[in-house]
Backbone bond lengths (Angstrom), bond angles and torsions (degrees), N, CA, C in turn:
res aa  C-N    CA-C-N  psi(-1)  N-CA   C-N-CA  omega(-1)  CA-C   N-CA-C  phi
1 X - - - 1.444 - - 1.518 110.06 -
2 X 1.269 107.53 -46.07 1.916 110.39 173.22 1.432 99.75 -48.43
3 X 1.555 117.41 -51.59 1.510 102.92 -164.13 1.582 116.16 -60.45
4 X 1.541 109.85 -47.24 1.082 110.77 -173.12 1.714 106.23 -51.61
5 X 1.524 138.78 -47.27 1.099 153.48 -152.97 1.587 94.54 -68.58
6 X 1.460 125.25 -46.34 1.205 110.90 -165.42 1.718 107.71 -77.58
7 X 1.670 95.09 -35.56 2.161 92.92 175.87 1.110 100.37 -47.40
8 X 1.152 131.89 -45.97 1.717 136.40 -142.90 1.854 94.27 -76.85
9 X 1.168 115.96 -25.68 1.303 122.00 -161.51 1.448 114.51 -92.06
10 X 1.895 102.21 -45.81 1.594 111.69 158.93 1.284 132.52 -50.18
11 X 1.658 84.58 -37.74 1.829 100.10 -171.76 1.372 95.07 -72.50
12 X 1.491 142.36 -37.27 1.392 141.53 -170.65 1.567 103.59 -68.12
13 X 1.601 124.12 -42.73 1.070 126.38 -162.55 1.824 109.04 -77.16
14 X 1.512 95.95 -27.16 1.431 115.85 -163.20 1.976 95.49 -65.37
15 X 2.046 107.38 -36.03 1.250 95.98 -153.77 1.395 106.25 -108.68
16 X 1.849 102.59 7.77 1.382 117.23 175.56 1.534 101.49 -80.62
17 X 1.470 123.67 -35.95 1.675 128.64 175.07 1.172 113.59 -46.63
18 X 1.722 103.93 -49.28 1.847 107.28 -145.37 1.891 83.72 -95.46
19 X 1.748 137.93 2.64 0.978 112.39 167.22 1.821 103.22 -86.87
20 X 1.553 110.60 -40.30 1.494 99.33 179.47 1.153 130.36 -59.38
21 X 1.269 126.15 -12.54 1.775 144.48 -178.40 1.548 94.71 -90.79
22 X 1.278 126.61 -20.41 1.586 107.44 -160.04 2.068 86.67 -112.12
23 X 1.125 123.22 -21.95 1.297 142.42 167.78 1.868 109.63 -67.05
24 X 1.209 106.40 -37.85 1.792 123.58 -172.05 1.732 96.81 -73.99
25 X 1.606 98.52 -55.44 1.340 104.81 -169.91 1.909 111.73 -68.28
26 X 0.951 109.63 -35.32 1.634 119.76 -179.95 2.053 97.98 -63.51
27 X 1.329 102.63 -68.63 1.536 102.43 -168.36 1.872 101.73 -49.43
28 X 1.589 122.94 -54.44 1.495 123.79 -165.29 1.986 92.89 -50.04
29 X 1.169 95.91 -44.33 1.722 99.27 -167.51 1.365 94.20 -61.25
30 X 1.064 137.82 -43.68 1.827 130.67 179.13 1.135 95.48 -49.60
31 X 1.146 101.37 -79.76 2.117 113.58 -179.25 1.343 109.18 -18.41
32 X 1.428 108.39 -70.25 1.574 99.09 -177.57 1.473 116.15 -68.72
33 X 0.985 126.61 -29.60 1.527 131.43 174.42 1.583 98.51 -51.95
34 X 1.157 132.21 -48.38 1.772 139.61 -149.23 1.478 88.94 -71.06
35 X 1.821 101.34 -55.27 1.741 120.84 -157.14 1.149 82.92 -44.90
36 X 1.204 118.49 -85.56 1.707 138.17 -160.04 1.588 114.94 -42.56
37 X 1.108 116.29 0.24 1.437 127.07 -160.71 1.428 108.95 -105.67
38 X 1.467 96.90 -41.14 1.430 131.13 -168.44 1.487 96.98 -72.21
39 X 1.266 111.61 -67.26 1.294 138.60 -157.43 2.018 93.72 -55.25
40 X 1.454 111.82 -45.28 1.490 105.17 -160.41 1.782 94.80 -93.50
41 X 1.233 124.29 -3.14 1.579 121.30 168.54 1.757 103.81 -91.01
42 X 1.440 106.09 -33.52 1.957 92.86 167.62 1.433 109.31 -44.29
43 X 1.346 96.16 -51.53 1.600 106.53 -147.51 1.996 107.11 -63.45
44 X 1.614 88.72 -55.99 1.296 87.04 172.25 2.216 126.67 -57.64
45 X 0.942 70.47 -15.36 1.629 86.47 -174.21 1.844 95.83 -79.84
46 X 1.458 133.37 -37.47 1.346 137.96 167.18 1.343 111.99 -58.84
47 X 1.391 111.61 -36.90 1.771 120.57 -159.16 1.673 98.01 -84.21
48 X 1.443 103.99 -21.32 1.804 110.91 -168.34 1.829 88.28 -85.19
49 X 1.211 134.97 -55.62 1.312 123.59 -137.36 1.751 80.87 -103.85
50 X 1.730 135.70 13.23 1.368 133.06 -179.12 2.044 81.51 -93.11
51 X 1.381 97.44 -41.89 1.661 93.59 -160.91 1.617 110.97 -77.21
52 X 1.433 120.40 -29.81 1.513 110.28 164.19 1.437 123.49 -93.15
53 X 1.641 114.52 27.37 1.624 117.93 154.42 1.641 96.73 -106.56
54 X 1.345 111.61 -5.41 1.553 94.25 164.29 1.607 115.00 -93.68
55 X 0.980 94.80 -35.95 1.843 94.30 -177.40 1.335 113.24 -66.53
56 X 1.627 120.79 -14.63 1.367 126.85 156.83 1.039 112.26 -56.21
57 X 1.704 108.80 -60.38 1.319 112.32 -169.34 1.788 118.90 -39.32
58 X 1.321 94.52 -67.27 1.537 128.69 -177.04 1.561 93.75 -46.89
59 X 1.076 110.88 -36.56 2.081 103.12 -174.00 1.747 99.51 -70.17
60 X 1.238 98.90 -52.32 1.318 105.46 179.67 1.455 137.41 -45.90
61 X 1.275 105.64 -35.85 1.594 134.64 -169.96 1.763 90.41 -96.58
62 X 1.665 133.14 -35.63 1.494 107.83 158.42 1.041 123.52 -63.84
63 X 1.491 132.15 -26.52 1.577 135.51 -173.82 1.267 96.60 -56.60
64 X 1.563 117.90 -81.02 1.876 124.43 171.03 1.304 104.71 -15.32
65 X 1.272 98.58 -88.97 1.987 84.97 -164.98 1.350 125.89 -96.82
66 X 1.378 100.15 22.87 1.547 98.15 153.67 1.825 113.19 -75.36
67 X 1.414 116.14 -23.28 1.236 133.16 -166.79 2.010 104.89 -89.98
68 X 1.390 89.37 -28.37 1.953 84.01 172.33 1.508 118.67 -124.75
69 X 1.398 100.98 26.59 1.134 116.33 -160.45 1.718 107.26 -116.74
70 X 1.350 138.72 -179.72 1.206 120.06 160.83 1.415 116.05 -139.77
71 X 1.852 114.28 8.59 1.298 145.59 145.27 1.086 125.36 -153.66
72 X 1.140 123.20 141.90 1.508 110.10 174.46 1.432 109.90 -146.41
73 X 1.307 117.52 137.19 1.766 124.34 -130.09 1.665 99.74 -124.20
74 X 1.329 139.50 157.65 1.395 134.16 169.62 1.588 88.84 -113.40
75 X 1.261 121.81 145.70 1.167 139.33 -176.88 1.626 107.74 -120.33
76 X 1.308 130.47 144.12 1.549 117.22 147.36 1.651 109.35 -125.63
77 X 1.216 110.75 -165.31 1.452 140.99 -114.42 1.668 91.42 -75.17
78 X 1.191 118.39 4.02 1.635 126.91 -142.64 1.105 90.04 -153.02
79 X 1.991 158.10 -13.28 0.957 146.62 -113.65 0.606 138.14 -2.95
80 X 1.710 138.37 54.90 1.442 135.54 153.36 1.306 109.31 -86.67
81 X 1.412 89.11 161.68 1.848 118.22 -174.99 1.984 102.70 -53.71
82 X 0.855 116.36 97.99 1.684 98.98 176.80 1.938 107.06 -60.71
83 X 1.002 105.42 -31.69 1.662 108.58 -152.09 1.804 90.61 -131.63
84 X 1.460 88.41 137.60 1.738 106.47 150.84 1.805 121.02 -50.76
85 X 1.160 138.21 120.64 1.244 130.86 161.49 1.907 127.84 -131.71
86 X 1.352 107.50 104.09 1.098 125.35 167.92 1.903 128.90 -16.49
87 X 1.679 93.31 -43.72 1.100 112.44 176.20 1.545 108.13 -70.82
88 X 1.368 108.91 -64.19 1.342 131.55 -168.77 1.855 92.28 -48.07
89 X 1.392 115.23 -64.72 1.356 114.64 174.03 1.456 123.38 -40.65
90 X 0.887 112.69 -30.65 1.755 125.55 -169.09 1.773 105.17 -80.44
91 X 1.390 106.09 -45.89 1.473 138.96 -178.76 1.587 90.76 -49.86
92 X 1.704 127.55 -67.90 1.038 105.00 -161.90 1.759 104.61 -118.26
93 X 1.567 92.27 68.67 1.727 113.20 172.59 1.625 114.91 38.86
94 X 1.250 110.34 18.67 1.932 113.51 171.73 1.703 90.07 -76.66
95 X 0.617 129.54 -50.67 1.731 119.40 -164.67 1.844 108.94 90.66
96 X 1.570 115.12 168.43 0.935 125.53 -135.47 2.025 94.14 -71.84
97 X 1.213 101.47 -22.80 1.045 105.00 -157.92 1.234 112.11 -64.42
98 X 1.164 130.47 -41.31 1.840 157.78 173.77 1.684 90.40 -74.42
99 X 1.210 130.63 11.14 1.685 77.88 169.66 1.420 103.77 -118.52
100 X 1.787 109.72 35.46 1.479 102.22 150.97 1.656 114.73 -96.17
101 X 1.015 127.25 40.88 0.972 130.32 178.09 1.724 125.54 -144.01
102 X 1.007 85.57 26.83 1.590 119.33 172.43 1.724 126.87 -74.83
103 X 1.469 104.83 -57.34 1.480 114.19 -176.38 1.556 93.74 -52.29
104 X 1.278 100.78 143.22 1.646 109.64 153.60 1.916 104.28 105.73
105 X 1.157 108.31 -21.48 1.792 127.33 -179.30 1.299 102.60 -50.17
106 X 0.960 119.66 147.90 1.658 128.02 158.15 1.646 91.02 -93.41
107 X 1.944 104.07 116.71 1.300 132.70 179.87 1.908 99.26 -66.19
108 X 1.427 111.59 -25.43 1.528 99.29 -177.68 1.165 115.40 -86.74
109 X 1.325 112.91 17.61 2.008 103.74 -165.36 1.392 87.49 -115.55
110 X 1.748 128.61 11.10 1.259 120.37 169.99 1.416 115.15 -84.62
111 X 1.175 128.13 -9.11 1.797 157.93 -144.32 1.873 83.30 -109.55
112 X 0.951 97.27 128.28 2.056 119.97 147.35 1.385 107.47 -33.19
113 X 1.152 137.72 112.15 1.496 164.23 145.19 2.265 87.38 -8.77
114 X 1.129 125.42 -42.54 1.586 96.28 170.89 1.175 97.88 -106.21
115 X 1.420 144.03 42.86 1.405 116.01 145.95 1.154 101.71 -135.78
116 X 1.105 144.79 31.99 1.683 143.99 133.89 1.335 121.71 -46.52
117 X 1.219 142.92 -38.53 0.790 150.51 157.80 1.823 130.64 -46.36
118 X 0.963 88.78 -51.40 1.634 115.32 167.66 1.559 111.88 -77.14
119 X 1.791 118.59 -33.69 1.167 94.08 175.39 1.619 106.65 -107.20
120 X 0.833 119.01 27.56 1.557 136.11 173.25 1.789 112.30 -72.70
121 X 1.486 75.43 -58.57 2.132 96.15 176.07 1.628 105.42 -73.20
122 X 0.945 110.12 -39.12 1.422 100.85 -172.87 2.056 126.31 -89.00
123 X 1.272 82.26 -20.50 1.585 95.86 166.11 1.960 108.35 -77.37
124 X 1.279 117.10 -46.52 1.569 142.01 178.88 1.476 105.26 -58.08
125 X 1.282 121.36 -30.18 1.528 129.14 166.49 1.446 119.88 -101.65
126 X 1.234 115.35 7.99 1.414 116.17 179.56 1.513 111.74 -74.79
127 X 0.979 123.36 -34.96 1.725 118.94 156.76 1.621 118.73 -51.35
128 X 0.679 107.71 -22.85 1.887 126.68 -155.98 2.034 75.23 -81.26
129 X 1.103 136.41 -70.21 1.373 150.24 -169.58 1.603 100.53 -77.41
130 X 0.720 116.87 55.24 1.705 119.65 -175.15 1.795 108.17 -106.52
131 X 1.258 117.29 125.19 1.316 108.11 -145.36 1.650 139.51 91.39
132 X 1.633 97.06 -10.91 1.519 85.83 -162.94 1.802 84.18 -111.46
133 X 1.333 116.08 -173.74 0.985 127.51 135.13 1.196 138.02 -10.02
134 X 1.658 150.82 117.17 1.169 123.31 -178.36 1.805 124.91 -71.37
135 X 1.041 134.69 171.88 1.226 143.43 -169.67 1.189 95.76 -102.89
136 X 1.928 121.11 138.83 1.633 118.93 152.34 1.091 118.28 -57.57
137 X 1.410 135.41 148.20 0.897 143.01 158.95 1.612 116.66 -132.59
138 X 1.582 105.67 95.54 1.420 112.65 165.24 1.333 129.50 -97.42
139 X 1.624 103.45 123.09 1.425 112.09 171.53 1.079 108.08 -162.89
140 X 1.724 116.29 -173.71 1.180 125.68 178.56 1.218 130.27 -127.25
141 X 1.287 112.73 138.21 2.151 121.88 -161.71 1.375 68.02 -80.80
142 X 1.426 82.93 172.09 1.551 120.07 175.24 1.795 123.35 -126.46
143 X 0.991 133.13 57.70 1.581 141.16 -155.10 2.062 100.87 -26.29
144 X 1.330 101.62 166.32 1.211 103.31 152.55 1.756 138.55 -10.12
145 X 1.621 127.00 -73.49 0.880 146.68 -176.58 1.926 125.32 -85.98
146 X 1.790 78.23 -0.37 1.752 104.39 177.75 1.716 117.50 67.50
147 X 1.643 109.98 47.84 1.067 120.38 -171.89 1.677 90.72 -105.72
């Protein structure tokens, strides 16, 4: 009877272990599940308040040279016009009406037939100089009627 009493006791202890180990392993896996959870809502929560001190920025930096400026254009990766601009329209005598029809332009085909080329390379490397100083860039728009 002792013997049986002590199996009965191992076997209890044996299945009291393998529930706290299988209980240990479930809760750590929450834990790390939470950590990791946590960890990618900080982050995104950094990347949100990194992107509206830029869109400040960027608002800010149109005020400036919209004010010493007499257009000032968003370009992407390809130089096209990202955005319609009124100014920019006015700039090359289309009038107000045309300058919704702006976004999407290749910004170099506004340039004189010999300096496209030149400002092609030098706009295309303007990342390349990032940090520095800006670069001259002389050339010539071309208005409406290609004057």
């Amino acid at each position: 009877v002792h013997m049986n009493m002590m199996h009965s006791e191992e076997g209890e202890e044996g299945a009291n272990a393998a529930i706290f180990s299988e209980a240990f392993y479930q809760i750590s896996l929450v834990l790390a599940g939470s950590l990791a959870i946590r960890s990618q809502i900080w982050a995104s929560a950094q990347r949100g308040v990194s992107l509206k001190n830029s869109e400040l920025e960027l608002a800010a930096l149109y005020r400036i040279l919209g004010g010493l400026c007499d257009a000032v254009v968003m370009l992407d990766d390809s130089l096209q016009l990202t955005e319609d601009s009124a100014a920019l329209s006015t700039l090359f005598l289309r009038g107000c009406a045309s300058s919704t029809d702006l976004a999407g332009n290749d910004f170099v085909s506004y340039f004189r037939d010999q300096d496209r080329d030149h400002v092609r390379q030098r706009l295309s490397s303007a990342t390349t100089y990032a940090g520095q100083p800006a670069l001259a860039l002389n050339a010539s728009l071309q208005d409406s009627v290609g004057n």
